[in-house]
N, C-alpha and C positions, 0 to 999 in steps of 0.2 A: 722916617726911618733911614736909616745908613746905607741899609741891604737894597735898595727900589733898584740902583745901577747893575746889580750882580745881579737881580732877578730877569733884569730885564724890562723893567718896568718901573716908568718915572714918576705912577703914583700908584701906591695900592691903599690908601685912606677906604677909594669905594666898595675895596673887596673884605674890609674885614669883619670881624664877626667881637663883638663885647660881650654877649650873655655869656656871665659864667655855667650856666647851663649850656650853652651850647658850645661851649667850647671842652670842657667835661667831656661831651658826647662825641666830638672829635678826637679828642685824645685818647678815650677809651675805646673808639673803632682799632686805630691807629694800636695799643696795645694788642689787643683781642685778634687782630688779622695779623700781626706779627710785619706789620708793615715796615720796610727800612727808612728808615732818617738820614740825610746828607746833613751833617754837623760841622761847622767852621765857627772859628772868631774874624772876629771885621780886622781885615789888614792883614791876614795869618796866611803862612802856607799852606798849616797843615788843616786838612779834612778825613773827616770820621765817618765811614759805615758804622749806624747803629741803632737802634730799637727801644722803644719805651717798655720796659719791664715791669711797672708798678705805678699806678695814680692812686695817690691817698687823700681822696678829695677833701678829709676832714679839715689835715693838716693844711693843703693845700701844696703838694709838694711831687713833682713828676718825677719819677726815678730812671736812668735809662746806663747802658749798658757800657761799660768802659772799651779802651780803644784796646787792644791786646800789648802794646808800648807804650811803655812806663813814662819815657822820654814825651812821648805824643802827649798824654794824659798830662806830663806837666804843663805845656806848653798851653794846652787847653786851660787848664783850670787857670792860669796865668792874664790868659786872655780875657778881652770886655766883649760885650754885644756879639754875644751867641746869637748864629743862626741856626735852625732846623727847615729842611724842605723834606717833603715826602709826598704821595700821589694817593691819592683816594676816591675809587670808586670815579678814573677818571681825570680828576680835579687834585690842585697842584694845591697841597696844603702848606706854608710856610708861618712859622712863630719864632719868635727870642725871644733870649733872654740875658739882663745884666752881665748875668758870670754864672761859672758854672760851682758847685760846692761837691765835696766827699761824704759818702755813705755808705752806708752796709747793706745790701740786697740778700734776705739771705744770710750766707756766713761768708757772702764773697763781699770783696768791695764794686762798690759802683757810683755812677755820678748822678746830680739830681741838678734840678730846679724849680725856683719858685713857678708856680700855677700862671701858665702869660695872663696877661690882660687883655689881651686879643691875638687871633689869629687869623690868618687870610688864606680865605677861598677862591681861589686864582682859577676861574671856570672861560675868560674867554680863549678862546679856540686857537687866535695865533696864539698864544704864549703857553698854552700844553706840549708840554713834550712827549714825546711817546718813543719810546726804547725802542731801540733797533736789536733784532735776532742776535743770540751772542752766537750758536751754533755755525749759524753763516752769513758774519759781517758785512753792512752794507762797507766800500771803504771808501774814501775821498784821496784822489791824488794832487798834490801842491804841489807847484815850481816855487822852491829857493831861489829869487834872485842871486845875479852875483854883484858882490860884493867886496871891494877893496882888489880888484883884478883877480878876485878868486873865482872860479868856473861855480858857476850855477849848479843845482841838485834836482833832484824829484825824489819826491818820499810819500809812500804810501801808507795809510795811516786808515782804521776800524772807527765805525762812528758808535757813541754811546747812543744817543738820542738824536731825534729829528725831530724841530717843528715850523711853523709857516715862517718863523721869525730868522732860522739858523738852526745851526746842528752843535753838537758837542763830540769832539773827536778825540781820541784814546792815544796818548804822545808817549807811548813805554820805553822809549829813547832817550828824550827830550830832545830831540833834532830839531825844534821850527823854537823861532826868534818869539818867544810867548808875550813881549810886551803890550799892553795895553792899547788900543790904536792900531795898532800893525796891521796892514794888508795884505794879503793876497791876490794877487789876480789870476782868474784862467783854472780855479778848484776846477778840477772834475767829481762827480758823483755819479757812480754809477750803479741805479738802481735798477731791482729784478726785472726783467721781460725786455734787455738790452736799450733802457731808456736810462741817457745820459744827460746827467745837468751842470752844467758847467758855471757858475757863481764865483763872485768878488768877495771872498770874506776878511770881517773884520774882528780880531783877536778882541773879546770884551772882557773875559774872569780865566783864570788860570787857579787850580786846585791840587795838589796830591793828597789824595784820598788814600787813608791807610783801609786797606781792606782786613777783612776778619783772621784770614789768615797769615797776618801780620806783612802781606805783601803792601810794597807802596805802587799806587798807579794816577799817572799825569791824566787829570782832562780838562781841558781848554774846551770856551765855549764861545761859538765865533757867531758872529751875526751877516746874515745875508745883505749885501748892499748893493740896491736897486738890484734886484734881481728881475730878467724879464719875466713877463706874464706868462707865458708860453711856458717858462722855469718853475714859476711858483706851482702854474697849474700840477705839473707834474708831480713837485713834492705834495702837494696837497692831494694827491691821488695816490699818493705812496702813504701815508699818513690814514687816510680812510682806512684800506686795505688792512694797512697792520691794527689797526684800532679793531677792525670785523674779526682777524684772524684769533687777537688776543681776546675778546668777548667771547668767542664758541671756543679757547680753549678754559675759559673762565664758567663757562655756563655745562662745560662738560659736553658739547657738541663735537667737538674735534674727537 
């Protein structure tokens, strides 16, 4: 598959799942909890917030929810090798598909595709990512080198997600050099109870995601390199925490 580098991962062959029965059963969680989709074509800028609206297993054919621009939606339907990622019950659900096609949901329009042929259950532990608070952002602060005798920056930047692997940071600017490879040195993160981590990250996937309300938002997903033990420990202890806090707010405990 195309997508393994954007995931993050250089093989997901072990994680996937072929019963069409079970993958049915995935799809239909994923409708039923109204779960969100992160939707892209392979090579694309653009990314889609959006949701599976209808499985017509007869047919075989997923229905899911257009992007609110028209311009996005072509660009989409334009594109090959559809990605979907979403999170269930935990676990990082990911499937494509060839191309996407037009349809009526409804008496609105919407987009569909064919029934995958497999999908991947993405359950080991570094490669979950788990959302950070949007209420009150973890944030990570970069030093911009300087460049070409120009003075050096610092930009402070809201993380999406954290996990043992790297984080995914929130660029509503577009201020940091998003190329592939790209380094950082000397990130800080600075996570609740005044524990700070300071990490080498390295730039891997670059996204604008059109949000529902037809806002566009930049997220870069960077990878942790060699990060100390001492560092990991920490985000993996941050990681626990928000995993307990969002379970009892899931279980109705909070």
């Amino acid at each position: 598959m195309g997508f393994n580098k954007h995931f993050g991962v250089d093989d997901l062959t072990p994680y996937q799942v072929s019963s069409r029965r079970e993958i049915i059963t995935l799809l239909r969680a994923l409708q039923e909890r109204k779960q969100i989709l992160t939707m892209h074509a392979d090579g694309g800028a653009d990314s889609v917030i959006t949701t599976v609206l209808e499985l017509e297993e007869e047919s075989g054919i997923v229905v899911i929810d257009r992007s609110p621009s028209n311009a996005v939606n072509e660009r989409m339907l334009e594109g090959e090798n559809i990605a979907f990622e979403s999170v269930l019950d935990n676990i990082r659900i990911l499937f494509f598909a060839p191309r996407l096609s037009e349809c009526i949901y409804g008496d609105s329009p919407a987009l569909c595709i064919d029934l995958p042929t497999s999908v991947v259950r993405l359950q080991r532990r570094e490669h979950y990512r788990v959302p950070t608070p949007i209420a009150n952002p973890i944030r990570c602060t970069i030093q911009i080198p300087k460049e070409d005798g120009n003075a050096g920056s610092t930009v402070v930047m809201p993380l999406q997600n954290v996990s043992g692997g790297g984080i995914a940071i929130v660029d509503e600017k577009r201020l940091l050099d998003n190329t592939v490879g790209r380094i950082y040195h000397n990130c800080r993160i600075d996570l609740p109870g005044g524990t700070l981590v300071v990490a080498t990250l390295q730039i891997r996937n670059c996204y604008d995601t059109t949000l529902p309300n037809g806002k566009t938002s930049r997220r870069i997903g960077c990878l942790f390199v060699d990060l100390p033990k001492p560092m990991l420990a920490a985000v993996q202890r941050y990681i626990t925490k928000l995993e307990r806090e969002q379970n009892a707010r899931a279980t109705g405990m909070n």
